[in-house]
VOGU-3710 file (C-alpha; in Angstrom, 3 decimals, decimal comma):
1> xxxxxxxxxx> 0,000/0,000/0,000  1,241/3,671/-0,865  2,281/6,157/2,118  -0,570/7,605/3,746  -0,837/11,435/2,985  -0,047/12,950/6,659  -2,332/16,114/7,337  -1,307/18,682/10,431  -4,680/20,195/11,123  -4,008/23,556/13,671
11> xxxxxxxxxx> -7,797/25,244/15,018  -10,554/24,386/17,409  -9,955/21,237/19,162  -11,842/18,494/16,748  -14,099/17,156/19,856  -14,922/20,734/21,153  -18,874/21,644/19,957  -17,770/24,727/18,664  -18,144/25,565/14,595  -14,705/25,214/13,995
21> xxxxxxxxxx> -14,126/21,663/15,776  -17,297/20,087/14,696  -15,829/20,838/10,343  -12,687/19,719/11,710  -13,731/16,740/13,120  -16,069/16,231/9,970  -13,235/16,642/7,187  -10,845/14,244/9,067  -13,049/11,469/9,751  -14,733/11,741/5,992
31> xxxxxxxxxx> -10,857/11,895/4,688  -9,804/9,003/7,499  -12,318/6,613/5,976  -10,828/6,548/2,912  -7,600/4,522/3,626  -5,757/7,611/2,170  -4,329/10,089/4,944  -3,226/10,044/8,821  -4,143/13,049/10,923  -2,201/15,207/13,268
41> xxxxxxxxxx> -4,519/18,241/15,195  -3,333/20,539/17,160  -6,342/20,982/19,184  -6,913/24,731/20,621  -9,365/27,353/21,790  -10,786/25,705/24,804  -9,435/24,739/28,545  -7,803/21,399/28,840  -8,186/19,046/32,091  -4,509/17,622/30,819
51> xxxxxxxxxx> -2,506/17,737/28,048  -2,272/14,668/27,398  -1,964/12,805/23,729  -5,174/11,524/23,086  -6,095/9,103/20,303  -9,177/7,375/18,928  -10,053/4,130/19,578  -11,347/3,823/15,930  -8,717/5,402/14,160  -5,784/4,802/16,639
61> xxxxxxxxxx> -2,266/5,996/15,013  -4,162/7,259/12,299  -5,352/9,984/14,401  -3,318/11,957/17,356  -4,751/14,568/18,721  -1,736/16,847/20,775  -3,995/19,293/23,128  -2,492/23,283/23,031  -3,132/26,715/24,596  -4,169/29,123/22,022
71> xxxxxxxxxx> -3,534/27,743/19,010  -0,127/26,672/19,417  3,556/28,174/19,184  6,015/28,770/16,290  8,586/26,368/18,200  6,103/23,668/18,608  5,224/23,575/14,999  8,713/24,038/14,393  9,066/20,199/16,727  6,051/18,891/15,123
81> xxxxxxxxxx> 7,575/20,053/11,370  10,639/18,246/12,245  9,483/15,219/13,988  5,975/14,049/12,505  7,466/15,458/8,800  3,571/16,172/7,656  2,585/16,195/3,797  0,493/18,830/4,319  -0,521/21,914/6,743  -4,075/22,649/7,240
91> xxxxxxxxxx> -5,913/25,646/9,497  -9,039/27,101/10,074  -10,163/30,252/11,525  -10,169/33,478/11,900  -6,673/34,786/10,468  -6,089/37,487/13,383  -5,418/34,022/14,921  -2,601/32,935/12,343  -0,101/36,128/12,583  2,569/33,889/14,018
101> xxxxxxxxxx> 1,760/31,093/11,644  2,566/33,387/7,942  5,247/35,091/10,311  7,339/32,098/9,577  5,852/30,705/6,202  8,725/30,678/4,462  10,344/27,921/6,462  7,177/25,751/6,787  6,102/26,018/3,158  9,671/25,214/2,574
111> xxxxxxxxxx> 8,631/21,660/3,177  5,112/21,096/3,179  2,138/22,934/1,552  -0,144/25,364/3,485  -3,884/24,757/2,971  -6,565/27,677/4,821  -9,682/27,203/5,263  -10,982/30,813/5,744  -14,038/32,521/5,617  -14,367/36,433/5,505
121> xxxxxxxxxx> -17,579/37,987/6,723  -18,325/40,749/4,837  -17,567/43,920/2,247  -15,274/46,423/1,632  -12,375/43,937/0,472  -9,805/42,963/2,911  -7,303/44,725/1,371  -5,176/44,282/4,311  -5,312/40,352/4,083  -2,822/40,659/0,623
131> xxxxxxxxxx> -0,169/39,599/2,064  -1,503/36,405/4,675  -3,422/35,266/1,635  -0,548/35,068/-0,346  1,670/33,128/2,267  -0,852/30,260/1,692  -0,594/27,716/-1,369  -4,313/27,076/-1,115  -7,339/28,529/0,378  -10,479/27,163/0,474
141> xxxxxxxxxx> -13,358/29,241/1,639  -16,049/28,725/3,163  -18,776/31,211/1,857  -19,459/32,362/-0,982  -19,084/36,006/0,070  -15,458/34,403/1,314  -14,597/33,345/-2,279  -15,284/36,379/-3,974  -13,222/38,509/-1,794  -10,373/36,535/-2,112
151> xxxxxxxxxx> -10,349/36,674/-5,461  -10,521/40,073/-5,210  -7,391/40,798/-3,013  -5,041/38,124/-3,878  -6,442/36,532/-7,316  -2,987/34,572/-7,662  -3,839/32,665/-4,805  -5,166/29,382/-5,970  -8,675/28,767/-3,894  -11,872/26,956/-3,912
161> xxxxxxxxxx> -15,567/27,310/-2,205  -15,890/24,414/-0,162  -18,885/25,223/2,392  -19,699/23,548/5,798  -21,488/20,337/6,263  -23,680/18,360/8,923  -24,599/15,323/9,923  -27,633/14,995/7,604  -28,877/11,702/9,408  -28,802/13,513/12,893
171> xxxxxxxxxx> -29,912/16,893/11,756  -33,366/15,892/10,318  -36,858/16,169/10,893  -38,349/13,807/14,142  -41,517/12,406/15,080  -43,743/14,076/17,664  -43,064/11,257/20,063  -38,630/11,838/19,685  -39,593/15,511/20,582  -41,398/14,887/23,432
181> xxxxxxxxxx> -38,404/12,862/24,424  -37,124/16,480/25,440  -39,944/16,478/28,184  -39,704/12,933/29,198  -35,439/13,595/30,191  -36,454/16,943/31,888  -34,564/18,890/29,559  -37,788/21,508/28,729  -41,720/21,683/30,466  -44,166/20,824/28,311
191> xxxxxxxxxx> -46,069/23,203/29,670  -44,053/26,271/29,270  -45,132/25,470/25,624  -49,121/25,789/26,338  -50,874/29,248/25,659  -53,613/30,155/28,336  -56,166/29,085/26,183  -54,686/25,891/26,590  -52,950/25,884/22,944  -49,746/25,438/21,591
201> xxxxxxxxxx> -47,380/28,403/21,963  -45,259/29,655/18,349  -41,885/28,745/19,380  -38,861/30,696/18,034  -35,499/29,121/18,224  -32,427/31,009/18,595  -28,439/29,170/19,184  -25,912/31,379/19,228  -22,554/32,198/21,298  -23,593/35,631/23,558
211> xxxxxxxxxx> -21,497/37,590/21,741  -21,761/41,321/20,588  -22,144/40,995/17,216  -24,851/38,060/17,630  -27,049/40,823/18,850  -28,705/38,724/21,446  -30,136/41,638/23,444  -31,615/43,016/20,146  -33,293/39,904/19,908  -34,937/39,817/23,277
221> xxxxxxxxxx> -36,296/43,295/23,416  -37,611/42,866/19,731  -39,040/39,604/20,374  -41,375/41,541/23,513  -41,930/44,249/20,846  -43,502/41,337/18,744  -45,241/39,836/21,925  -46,712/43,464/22,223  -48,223/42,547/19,137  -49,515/38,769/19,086
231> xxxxxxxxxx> -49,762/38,542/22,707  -47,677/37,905/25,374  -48,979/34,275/26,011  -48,860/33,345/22,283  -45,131/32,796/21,790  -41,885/32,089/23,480  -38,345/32,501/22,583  -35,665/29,295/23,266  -32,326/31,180/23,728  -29,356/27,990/23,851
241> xxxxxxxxxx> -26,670/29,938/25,069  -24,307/30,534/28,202  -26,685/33,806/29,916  -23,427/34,933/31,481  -20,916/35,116/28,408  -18,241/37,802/29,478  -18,406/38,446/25,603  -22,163/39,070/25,815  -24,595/40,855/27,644  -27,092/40,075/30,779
251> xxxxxxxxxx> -29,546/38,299/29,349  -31,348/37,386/32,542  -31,624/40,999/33,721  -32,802/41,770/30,320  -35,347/39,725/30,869  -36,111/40,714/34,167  -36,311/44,412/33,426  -38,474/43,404/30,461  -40,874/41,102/32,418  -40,499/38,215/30,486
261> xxxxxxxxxx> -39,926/35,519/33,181  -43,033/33,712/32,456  -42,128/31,307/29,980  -42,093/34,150/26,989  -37,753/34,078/27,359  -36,464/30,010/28,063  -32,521/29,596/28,752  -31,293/26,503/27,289  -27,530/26,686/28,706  -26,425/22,786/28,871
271> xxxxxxxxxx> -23,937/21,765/26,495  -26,112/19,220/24,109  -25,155/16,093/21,673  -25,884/16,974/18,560  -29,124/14,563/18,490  -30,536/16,482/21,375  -30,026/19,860/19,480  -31,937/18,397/16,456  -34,830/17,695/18,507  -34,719/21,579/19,942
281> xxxxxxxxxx> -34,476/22,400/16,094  -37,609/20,293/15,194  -39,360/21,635/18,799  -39,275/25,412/17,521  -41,357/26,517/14,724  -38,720/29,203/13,333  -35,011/29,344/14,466  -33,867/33,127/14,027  -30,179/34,405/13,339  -30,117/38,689/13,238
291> xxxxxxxxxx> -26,289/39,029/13,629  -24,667/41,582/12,039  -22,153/39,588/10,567  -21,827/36,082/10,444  -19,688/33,666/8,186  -21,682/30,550/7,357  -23,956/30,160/10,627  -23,819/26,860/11,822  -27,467/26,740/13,326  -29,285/28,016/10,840
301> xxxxxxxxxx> -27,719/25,760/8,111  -29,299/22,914/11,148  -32,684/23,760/11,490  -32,976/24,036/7,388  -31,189/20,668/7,589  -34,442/19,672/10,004  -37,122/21,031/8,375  -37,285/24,219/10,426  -37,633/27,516/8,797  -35,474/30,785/9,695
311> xxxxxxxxxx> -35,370/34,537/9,626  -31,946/36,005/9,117  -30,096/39,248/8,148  -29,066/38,784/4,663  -25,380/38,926/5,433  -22,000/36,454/4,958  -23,082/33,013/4,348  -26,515/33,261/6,141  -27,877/34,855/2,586  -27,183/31,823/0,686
321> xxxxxxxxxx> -28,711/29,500/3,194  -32,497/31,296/3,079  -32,666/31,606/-0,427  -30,968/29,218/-3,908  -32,148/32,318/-5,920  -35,776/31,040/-6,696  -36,992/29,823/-3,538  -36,732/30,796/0,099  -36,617/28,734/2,895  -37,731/31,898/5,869
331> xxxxxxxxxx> -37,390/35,496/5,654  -34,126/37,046/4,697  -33,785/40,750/5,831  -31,277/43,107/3,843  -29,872/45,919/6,708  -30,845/49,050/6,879  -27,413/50,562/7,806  -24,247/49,044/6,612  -21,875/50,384/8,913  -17,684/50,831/8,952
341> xxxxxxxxxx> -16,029/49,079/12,325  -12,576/48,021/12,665  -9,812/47,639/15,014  -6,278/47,807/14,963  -5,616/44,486/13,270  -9,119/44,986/11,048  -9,404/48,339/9,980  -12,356/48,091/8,015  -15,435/45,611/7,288  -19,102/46,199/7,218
351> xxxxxxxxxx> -21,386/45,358/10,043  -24,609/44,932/8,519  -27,181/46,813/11,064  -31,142/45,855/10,966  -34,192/47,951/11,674  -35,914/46,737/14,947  -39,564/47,076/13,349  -38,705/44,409/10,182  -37,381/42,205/12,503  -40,259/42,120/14,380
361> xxxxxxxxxx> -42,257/42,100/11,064  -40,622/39,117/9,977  -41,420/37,387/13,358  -45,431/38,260/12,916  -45,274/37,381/8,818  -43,479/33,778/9,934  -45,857/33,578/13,028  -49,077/34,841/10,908  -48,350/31,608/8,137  -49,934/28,258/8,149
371> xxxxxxxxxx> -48,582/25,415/9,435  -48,891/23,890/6,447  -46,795/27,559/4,464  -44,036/26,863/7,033  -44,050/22,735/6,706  -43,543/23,161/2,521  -40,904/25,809/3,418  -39,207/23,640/5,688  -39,219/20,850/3,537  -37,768/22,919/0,938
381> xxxxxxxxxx> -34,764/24,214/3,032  -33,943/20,612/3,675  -33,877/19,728/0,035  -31,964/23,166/-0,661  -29,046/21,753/2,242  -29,117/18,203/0,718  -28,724/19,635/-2,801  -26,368/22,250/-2,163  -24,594/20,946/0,726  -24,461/17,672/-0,019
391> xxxxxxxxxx> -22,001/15,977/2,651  -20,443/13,395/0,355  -20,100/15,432/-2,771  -18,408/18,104/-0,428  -15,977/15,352/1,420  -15,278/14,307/-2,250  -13,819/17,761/-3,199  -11,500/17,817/0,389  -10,665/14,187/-0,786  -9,790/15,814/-4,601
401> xxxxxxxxxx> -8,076/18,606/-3,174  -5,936/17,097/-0,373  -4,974/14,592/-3,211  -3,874/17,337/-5,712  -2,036/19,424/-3,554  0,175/16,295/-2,377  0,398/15,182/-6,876  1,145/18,746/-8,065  2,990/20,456/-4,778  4,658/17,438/-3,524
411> xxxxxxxxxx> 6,473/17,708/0,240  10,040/17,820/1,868  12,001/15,803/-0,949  9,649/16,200/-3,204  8,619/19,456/-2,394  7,868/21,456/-5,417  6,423/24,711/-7,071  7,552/26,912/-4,272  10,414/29,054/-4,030  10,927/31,157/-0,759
421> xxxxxxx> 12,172/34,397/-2,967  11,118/36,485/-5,799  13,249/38,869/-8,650  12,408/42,351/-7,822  13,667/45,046/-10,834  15,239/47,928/-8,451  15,420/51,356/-10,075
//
């Protein structure tokens, strides 16, 4: 058998729930299966009980997972580099992350090909991203928006669109009797879901991080301005999220100053398996996403993938989840304000800022349907993520592209195609 293609993968530790570890841990198993490649991950951005080398029983050697603050050092890369001798180097995440990483490209991509997965939220181009996207042989973005702007700034830079994915047989639509397996484990009150007229409440569904630009007070004080509306014992909002997130606001004295601690506002703040989180997908009748910027947005893509439909901000990757360009799948709301933030390593990209009142318009038009208007536009949102999205036609192109960049780039003897200097005409 021919030498397995050896990956380093450097992010989000593959077994933490966040975004970035659940594609990472979706990529390497797909790419694991096929006989082809062994795994090396760096696994980051959480808190470790030990740092101990952990491996899979399934996969075994296959797969070693080294634990690391941060996202790792330059030295240790420099010790895995020379000890492991990977084929290939592959990251995700934001790039403010990967400073140190391009700082010293020239001696990694001296021996092995760099591979980034990278999304990019939003407008103006990153004009200021020239020069990391050029210390990369490959990019492969996540978002449409992503690919565009890339190929805007650094249109050298060989690249691909290769979106996120989900677990299609988890993330589906359940019978009423798996949902009410929420009630029978004591994970929700059936009750809290009953109207006063004994009827079932509209449920919204909303699963972010509590995070600034997730807008998560926003949501709560224009979900009461809808209540105002419909009625205050007509609907509740399912917020799965930690209420305390330094990062975030006070959600509990939000609701508290609001008056919504009768079952209109429900904390969900336990850290789920992903079938659980299905079922809270298929318990809500709409899950809603109004960030003002947001790459792909895992949780939306989840509830289409269930049969759920959504109202977002038509922004990042979130626009080409509730609409293929014919049919829509929720309510997509452009912003009324697009406006210039940025920070000393960002110094410009849009946040894309929505008007209270069509927010809560878009909450009365979804809560105002039929069942039945809602069912055929969940159904359709699933079809859209199975068509689109499709999981194995997706794990193909990895498969493809891991396998080209190894044939055409080569590493360490047979490295190739890369020279650490350029001719420069001085006048």
């Amino acid at each position: 058998m021919d030498k397995k293609i050896k990956i380093l993968t450097l992010g989000d530790h593959p077994f933490s729930p966040s975004g970035i570890g659940t594609q990472t841990k979706y990529i390497i198993e797909a790419m694991l299966k096929t006989g082809k490649y062994s795994f090396l991950s760096l696994g980051g951005a959480m808190k470790h009980d030990n740092y101990e080398v952990v491996k899979t029983k399934q996969w075994e050697d296959d797969w070693v997972i080294h634990p690391v603050d941060g996202y790792g050092t330059q030295e240790m890369l420099r010790s895995m580099l020379r000890h492991e001798k990977p084929d290939i180097v592959w990251f995700m995440t934001d790039p403010r992350f990967w400073g140190w990483l391009w700082h010293i490209e020239h001696e990694v991509r001296s021996l092995a090909p760099m591979v980034y997965y990278h999304v990019w939220d939003n407008y103006p181009p990153p004009t200021f991203n020239k020069r990391f996207y050029e210390s990369n042989d490959f990019i492969a973005t996540i978002s449409k928006v992503t690919n565009e702007l890339v190929g805007i700034v650094a249109p050298d830079v060989k690249k691909e669109y290769i979106p996120h994915v989900i677990d299609e047989n988890i993330f589906r639509k359940y019978s009423k009797e798996e949902v009410k397996d929420l009630f029978q484990a004591g994970l929700a009150k059936e009750t809290n879901f009953i109207n006063n007229d004994g009827e079932q409440k509209f449920v919204f569904f909303w699963n972010n991080r509590n995070a600034r630009r997730k807008q998560s007070g926003s949501v709560i004080f224009w979900f009461k301005d809808f209540l105002d509306r419909v009625g205050h014992d007509k609907a509740s909002l399912v917020m799965h999220t930690d209420v305390k997130d330094v990062h975030g606001q006070d959600l509990e004295a939000i609701i508290n100053s609001l008056g919504l601690t009768n079952s209109e506002v429900m904390f969900s703040t336990q850290k789920y398996p992903p079938d659980v989180l299905a079922k809270l997908y298929n318990l809500a009748d709409c899950t809603i996403n109004v960030a003002d910027a947001e790459g792909f947005g895992l949780a939306t893509f989840e509830s289409l993938a269930c049969e759920t439909p959504i109202i977002v901000t038509m922004t990042g990757g979130l626009q080409e989840q509730v609409t293929d360009g014919k049919d829509w799948f929720g309510i997509g709301i452009e912003p009324s304000s697009k406006a210039i933030i940025g920070s000393q390593d960002i110094p410009w990209i849009y946040e894309d800022r929505l008007n209270g009142k069509e927010v809560v318009d878009a909450m009365e038009k979804m809560y105002n349907m039929t069942k039945e208007e809602r069912e055929e536009m969940g159904r359709k949102g699933r079809q859209h993520v199975l068509t689109n999205y499709n999981r194995e036609k997706i794990m193909k192109k990895w498969d493809d592209l891991f396998t080209y960049i190894h044939n055409e780039w080569g590493s360490w003897e047979t490295r190739k195609n890369y020279q650490s200097w350029k001719f420069k005409e001085v006048i």
